[in-house]
C-alpha positions as CSV (number, residue, x, y, z in Angstrom):
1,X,64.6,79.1,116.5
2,X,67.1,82.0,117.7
3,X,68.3,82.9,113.9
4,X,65.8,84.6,111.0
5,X,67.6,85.0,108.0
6,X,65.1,87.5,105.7
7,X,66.7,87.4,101.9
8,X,65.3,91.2,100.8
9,X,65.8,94.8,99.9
10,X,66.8,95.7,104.1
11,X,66.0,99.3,102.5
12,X,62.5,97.9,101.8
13,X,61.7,95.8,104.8
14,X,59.4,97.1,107.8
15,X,62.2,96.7,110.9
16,X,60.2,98.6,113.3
17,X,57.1,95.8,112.9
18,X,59.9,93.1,112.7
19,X,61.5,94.2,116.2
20,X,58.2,95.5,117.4
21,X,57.0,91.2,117.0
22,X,61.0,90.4,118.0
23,X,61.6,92.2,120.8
24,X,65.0,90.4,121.9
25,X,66.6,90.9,118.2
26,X,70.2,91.3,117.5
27,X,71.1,93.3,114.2
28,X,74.3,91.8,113.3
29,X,75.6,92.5,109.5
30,X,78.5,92.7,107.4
31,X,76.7,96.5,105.8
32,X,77.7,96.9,101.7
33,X,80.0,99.8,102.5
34,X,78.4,102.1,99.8
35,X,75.2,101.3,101.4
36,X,76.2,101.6,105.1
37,X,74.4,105.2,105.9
38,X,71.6,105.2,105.1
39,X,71.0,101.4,106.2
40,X,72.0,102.8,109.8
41,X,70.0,105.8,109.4
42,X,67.3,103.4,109.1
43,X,67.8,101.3,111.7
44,X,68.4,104.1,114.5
45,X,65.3,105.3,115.0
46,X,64.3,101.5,116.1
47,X,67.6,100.9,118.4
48,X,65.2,100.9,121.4
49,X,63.3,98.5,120.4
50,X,65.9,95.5,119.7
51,X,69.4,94.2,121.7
52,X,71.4,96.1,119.9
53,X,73.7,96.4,116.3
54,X,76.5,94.7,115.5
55,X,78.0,95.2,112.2
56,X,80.9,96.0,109.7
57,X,81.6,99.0,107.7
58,X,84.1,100.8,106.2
59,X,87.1,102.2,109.1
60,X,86.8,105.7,108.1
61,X,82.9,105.6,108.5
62,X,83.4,103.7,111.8
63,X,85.7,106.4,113.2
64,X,82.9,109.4,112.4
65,X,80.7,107.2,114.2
66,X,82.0,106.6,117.2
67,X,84.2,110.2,117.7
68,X,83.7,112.3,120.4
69,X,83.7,116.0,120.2
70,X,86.6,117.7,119.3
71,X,87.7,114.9,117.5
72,X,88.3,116.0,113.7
73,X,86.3,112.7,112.9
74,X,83.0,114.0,114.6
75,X,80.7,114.7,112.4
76,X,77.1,115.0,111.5
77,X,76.7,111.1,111.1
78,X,77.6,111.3,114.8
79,X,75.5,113.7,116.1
80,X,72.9,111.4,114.3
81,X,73.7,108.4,115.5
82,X,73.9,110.0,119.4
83,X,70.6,111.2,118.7
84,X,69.4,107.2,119.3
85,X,72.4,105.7,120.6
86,X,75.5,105.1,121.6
87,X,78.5,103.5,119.3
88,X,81.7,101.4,120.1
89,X,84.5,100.7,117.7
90,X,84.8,97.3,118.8
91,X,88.0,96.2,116.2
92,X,89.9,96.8,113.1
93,X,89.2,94.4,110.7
94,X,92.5,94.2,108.0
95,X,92.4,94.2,104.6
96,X,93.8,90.5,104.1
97,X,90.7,89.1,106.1
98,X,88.7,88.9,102.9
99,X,88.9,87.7,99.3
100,X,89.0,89.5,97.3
101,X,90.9,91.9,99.3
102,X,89.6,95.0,99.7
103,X,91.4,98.4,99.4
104,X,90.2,99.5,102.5
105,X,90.2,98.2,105.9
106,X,86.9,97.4,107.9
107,X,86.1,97.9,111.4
108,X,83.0,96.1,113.4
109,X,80.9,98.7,115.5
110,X,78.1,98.0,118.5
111,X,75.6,100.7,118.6
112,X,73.4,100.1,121.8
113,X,70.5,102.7,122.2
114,X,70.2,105.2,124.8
115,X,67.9,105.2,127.9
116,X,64.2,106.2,127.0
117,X,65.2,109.1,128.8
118,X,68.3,109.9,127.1
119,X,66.7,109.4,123.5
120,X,66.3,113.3,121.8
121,X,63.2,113.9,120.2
122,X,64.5,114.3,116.9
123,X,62.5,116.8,115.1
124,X,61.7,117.6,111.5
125,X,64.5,119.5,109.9
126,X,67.4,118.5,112.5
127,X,69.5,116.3,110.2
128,X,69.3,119.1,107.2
129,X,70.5,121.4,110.5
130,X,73.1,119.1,111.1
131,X,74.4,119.0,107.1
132,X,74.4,122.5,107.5
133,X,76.2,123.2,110.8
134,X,79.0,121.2,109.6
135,X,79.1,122.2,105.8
136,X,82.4,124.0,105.8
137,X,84.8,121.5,107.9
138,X,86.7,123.5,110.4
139,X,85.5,126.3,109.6
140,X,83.4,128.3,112.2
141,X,80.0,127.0,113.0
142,X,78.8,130.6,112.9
143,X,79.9,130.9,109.8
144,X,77.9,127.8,107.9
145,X,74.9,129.0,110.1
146,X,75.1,132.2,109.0
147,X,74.0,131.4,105.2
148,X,70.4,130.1,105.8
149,X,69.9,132.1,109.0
150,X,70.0,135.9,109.9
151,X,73.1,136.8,111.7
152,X,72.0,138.7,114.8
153,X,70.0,135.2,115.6
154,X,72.5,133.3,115.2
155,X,75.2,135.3,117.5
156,X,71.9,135.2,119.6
157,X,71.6,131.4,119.7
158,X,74.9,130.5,120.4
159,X,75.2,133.1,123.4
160,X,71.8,131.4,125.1
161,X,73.3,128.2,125.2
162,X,76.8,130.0,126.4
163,X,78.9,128.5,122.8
164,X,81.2,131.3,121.7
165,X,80.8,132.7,118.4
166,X,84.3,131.1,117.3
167,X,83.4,127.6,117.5
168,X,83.7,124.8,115.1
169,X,80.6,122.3,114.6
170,X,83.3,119.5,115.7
171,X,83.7,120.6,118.6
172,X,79.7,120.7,119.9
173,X,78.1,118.0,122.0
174,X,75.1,116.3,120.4
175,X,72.8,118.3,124.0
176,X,74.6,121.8,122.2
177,X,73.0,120.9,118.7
178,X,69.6,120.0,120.2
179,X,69.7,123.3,122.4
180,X,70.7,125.5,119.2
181,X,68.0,123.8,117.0
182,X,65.3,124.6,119.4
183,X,66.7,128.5,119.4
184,X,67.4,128.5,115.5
185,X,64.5,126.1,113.9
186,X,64.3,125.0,110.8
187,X,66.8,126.1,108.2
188,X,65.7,128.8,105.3
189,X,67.3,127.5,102.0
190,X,70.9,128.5,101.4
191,X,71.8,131.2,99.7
192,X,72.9,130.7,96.0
């Protein structure tokens, strides 16, 4: 009665009418670690509406998720992810744990969502913003703006929302990246 195992294509199943019925549902899986983005881009947008997300993935995925900024692991996975919620790296999971044996090691993460309140209206074009603002790895965030956006607006932006010019993407706070999409909008397509 407290366990529903659903044998399916998760990337085909309807979660949000699932937790929507199941309100006190806890996501716990062992993700296939080539699969393990875009199953949790898929379940974020429904964190609210279950217990939480318990699962498994690869360690180096588990890190971006869970940095902070200014931590060379923060990344646009975890400005998405802190768009819905908040993430734990709860252990590291060695190699020898499984059979066969992996070459990598695992990790188990918690990802509980946010307060109503604290939950950003994610809007049309952010995560193409996001893949953007942090195409050129510490490099200046000014600098991977600057190629689908006119420069003056972007020196603009960052000034409103008091970021100097010479800042890395890694080194933003998921509130900067919100503030500096509602300046910039929606990316132009980048030059060729």
């Amino acid at each position: 009665d407290h366990f529903h195992l659903i044998h399916m294509n998760f990337m085909e199943f309807d979660l949000e009418s699932y937790l929507r019925e199941n309100p006190n549902t806890c996501i716990v899986g062992n993700l296939p670690y080539n699969m393990a983005t875009p199953i949790l881009m898929k379940m974020l947008p429904f964190a609210h509406l279950c217990q939480g997300i318990m699962a498994m993935v690869q360690y180096e995925p588990a890190k971006r998720l869970c940095a902070s900024p200014g931590n060379k692991n923060f990344g646009h996975l975890t400005v998405m992810l802190q768009s819905y919620a908040t993430c734990d790296l709860l252990r590291k999971v060695e190699p020898f744990n499984f059979t066969p044996i992996p070459r990598v090691m695992s990790a188990t993460i918690m990802i509980q969502a946010l307060a109503q309140e604290d939950r950003k209206e994610v809007k049309d074009g952010f995560f193409t913003f996001l893949a953007q603002s942090f195409s050129q790895k510490r490099k200046k965030l000014y600098n991977s703006l600057e190629k689908v956006y006119p420069k003056a607006i972007v020196k603009e932006s960052l000034e409103k929302i008091n970021v100097d010019i010479a800042t890395r993407a890694e080194a933003m706070s998921t509130e900067e990246f919100f503030k500096l999409f509602d300046l910039l909008g929606l990316p132009e397509a980048p030059e060729k």
